[in-house]
Each structure stands twice: as C-alpha cells, then as structure tokens.
PDB file of N, CA, C and O in Angstrom:
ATOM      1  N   UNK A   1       0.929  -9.214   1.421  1.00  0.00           N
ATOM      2  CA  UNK A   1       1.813  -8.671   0.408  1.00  0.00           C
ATOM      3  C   UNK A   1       2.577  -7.459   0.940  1.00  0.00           C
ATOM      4  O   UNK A   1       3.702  -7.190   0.517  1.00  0.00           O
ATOM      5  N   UNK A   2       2.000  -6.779   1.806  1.00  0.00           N
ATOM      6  CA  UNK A   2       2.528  -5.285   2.245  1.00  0.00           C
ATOM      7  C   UNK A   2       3.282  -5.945   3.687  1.00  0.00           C
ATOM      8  O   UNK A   2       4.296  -5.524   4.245  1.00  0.00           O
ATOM      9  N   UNK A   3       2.705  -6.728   3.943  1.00  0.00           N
ATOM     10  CA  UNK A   3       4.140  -7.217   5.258  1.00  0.00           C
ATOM     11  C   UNK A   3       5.600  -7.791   4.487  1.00  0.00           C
ATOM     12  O   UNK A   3       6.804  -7.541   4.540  1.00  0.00           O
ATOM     13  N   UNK A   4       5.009  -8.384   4.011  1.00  0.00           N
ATOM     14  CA  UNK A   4       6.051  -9.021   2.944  1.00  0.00           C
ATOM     15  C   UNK A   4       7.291  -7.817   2.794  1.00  0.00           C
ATOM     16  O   UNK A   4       8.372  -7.842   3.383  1.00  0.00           O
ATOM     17  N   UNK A   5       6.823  -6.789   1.860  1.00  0.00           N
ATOM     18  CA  UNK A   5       7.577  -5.915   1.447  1.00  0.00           C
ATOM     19  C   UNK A   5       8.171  -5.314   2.615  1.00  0.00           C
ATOM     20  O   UNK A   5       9.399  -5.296   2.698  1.00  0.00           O
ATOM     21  N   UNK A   6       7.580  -4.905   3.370  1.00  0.00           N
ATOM     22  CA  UNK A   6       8.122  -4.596   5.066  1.00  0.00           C
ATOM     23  C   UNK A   6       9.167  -5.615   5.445  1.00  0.00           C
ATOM     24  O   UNK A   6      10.340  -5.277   5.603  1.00  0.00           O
ATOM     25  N   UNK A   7       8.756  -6.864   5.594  1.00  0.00           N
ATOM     26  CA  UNK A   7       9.942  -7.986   5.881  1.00  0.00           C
ATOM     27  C   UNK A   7      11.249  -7.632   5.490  1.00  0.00           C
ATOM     28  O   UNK A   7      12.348  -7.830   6.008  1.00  0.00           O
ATOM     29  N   UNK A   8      10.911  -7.103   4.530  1.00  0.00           N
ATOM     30  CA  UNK A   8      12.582  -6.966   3.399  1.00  0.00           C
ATOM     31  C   UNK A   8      12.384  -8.114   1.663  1.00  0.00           C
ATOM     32  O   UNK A   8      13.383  -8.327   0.975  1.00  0.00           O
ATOM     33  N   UNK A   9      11.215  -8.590   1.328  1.00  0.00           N
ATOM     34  CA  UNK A   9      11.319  -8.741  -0.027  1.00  0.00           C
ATOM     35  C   UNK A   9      10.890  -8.019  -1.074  1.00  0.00           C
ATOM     36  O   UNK A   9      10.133  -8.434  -1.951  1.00  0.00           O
ATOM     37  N   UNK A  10      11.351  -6.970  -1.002  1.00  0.00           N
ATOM     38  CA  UNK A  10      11.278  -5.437  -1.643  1.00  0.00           C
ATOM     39  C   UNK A  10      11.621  -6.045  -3.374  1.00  0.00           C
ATOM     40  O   UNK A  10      11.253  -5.489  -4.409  1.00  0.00           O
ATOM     41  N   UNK A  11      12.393  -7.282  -3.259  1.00  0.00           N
ATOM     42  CA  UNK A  11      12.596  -7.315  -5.052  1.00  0.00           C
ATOM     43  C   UNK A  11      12.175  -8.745  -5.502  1.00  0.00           C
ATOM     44  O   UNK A  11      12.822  -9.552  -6.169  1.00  0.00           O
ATOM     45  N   UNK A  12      11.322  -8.821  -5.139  1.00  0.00           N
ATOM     46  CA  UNK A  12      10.511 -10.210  -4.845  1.00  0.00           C
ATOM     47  C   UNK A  12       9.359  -9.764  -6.269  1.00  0.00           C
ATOM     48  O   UNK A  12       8.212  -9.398  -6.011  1.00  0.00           O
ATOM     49  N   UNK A  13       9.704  -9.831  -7.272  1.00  0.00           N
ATOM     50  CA  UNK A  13       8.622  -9.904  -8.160  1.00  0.00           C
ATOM     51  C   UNK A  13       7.623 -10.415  -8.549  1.00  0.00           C
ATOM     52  O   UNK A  13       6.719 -10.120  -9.331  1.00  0.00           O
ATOM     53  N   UNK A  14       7.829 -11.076  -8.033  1.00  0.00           N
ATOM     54  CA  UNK A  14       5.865 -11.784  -8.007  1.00  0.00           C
ATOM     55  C   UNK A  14       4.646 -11.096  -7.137  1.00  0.00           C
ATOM     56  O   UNK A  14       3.448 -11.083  -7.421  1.00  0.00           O
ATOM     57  N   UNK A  15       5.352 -10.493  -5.917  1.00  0.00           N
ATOM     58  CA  UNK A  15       4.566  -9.558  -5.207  1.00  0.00           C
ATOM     59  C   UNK A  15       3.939  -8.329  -5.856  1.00  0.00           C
ATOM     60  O   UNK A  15       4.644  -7.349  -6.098  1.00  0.00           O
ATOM     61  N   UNK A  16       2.600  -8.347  -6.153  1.00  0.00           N
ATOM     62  CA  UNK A  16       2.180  -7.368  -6.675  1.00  0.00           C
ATOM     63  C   UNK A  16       2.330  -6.144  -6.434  1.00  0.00           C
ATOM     64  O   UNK A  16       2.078  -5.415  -7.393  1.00  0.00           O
ATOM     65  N   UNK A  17       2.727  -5.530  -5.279  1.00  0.00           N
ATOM     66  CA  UNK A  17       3.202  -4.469  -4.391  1.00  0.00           C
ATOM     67  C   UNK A  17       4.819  -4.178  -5.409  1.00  0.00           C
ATOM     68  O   UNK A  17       5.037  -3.250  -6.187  1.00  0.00           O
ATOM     69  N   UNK A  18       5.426  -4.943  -5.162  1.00  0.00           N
ATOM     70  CA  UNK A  18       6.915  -4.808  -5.701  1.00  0.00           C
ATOM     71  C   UNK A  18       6.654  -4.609  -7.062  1.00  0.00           C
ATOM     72  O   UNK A  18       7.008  -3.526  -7.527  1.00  0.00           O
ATOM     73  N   UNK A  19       6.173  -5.328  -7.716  1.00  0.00           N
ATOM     74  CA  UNK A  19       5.534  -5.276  -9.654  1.00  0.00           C
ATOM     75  C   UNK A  19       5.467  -4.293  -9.698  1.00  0.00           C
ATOM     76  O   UNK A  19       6.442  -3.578  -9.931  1.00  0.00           O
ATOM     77  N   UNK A  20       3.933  -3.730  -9.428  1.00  0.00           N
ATOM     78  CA  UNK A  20       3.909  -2.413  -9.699  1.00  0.00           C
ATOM     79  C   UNK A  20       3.377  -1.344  -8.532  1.00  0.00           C
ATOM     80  O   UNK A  20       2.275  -1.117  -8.033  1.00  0.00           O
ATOM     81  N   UNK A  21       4.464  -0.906  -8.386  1.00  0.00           N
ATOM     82  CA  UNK A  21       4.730  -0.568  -6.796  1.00  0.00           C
ATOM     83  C   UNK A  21       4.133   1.210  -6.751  1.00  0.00           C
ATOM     84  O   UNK A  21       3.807   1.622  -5.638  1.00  0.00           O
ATOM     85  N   UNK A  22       4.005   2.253  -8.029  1.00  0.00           N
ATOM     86  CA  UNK A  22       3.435   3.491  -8.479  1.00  0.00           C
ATOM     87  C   UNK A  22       2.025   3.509  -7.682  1.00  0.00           C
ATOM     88  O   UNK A  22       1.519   4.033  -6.689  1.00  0.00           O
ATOM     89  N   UNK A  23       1.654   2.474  -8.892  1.00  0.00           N
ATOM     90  CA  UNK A  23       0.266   2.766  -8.345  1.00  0.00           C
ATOM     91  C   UNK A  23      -0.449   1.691  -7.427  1.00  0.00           C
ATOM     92  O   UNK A  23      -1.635   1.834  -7.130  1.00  0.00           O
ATOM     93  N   UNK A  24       0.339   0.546  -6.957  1.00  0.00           N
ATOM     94  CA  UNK A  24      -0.653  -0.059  -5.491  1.00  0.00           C
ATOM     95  C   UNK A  24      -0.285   1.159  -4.745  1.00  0.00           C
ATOM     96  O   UNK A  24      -1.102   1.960  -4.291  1.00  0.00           O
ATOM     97  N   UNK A  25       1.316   1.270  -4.624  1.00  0.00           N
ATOM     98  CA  UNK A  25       1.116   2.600  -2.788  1.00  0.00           C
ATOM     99  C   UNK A  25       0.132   4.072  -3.710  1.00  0.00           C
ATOM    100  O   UNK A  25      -0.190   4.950  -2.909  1.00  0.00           O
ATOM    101  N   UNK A  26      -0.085   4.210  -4.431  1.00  0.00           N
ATOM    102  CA  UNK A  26      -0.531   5.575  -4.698  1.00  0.00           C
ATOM    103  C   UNK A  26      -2.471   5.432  -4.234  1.00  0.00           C
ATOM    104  O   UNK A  26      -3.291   6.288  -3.902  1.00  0.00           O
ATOM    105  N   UNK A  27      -2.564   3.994  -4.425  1.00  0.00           N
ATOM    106  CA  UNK A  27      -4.173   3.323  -4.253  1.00  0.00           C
ATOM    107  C   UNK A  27      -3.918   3.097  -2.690  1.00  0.00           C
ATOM    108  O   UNK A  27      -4.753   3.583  -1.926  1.00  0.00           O
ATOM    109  N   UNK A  28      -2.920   2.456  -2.196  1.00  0.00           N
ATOM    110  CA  UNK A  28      -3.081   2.268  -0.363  1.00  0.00           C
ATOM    111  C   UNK A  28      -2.901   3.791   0.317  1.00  0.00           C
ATOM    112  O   UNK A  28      -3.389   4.018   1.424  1.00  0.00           O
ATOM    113  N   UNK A  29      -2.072   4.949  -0.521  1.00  0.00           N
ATOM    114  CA  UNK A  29      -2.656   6.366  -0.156  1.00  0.00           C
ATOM    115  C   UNK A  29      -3.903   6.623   0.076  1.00  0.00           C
ATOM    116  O   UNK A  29      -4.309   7.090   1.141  1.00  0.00           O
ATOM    117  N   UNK A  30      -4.835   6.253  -1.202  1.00  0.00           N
ATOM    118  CA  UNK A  30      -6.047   7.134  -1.262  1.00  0.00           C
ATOM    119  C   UNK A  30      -6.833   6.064  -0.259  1.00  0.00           C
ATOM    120  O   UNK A  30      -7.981   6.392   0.041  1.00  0.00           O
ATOM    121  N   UNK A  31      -6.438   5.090   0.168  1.00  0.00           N
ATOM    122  CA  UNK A  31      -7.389   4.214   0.554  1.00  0.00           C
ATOM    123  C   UNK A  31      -7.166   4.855   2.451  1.00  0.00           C
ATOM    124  O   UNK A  31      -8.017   5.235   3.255  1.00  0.00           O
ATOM    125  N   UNK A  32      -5.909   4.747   2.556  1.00  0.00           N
ATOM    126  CA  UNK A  32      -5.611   5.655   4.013  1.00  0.00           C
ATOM    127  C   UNK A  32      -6.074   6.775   4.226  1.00  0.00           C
ATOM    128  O   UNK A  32      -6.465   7.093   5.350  1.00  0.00           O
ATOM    129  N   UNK A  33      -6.124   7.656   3.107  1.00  0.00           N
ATOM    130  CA  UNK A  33      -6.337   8.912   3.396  1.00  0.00           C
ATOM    131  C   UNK A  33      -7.777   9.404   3.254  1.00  0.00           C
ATOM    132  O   UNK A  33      -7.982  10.588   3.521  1.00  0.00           O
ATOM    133  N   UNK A  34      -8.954   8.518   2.805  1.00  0.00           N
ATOM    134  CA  UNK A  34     -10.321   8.350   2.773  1.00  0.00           C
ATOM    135  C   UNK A  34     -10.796   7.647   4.001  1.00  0.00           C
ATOM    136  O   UNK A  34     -11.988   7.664   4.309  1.00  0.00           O
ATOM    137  N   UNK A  35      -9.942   7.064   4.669  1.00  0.00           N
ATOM    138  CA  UNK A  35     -10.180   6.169   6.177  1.00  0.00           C
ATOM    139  C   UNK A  35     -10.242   7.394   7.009  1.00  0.00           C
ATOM    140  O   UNK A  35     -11.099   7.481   7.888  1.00  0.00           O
ATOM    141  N   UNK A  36      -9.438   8.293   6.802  1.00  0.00           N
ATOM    142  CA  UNK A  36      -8.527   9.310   7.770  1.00  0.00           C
ATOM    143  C   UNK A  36      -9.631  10.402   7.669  1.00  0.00           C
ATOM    144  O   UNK A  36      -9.905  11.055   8.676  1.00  0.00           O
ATOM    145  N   UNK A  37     -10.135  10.576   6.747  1.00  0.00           N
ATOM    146  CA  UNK A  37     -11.190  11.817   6.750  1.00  0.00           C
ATOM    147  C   UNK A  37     -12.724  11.207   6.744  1.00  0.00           C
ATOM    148  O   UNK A  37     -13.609  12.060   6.797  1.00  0.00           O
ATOM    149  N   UNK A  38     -13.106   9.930   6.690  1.00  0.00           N
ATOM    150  CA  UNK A  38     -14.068   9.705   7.527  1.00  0.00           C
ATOM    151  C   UNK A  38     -13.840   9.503   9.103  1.00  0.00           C
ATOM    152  O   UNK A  38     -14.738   9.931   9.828  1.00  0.00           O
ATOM    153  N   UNK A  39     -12.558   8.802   9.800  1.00  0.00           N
ATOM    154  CA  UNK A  39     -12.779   8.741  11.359  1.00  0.00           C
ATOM    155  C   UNK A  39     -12.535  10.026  11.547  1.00  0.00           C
ATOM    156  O   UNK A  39     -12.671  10.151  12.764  1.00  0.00           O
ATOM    157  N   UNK A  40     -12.121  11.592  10.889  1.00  0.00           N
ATOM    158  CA  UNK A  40     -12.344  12.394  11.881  1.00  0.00           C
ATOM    159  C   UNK A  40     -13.973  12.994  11.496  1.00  0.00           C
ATOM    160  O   UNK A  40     -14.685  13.252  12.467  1.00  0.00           O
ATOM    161  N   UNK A  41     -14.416  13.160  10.422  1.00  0.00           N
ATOM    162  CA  UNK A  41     -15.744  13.809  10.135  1.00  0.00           C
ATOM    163  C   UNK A  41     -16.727  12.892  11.260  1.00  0.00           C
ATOM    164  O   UNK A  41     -17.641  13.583  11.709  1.00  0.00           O
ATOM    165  N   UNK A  42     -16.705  11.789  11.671  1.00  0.00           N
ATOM    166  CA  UNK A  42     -17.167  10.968  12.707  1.00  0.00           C
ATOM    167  C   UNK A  42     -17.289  10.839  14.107  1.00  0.00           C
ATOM    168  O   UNK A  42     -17.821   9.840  14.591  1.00  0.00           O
TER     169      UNK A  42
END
C-alpha cells in the first residue's frame, strides 16, 4: 500500500493509506520512531 502511494497512486481511493492518510502516516510515524529508539538504546 505504501509503495503504491510512492509509485504515484496518491488518489487511488481504495488504498487505505490514501483514505485515510492523517492517521495511517501519523501510526507509520510512531511505528518508525519506536523502531528508532529501540535500535539505538540497543
């Protein structure tokens, strides 16, 4: 779904990413940024 949107179907509505686009990237934030502070505490 997130290549997708990368590809260029940014208005592709069926893609859940594009739907509701607030809060998946605000959830693939916290999900990056909880990756990011366990590989350095590690």
């Amino acid at each position: 779904m997130i290549s997708a949107v990368l590809a260029g179907y940014a208005w592709d509505q069926s893609n859940p990413f594009v739907a509701d686009a607030a809060r998946r990237l605000d959830t693939l934030w916290a999900l990056c940024a909880g990756a990011s502070k366990q590989a350095s505490a590690g």
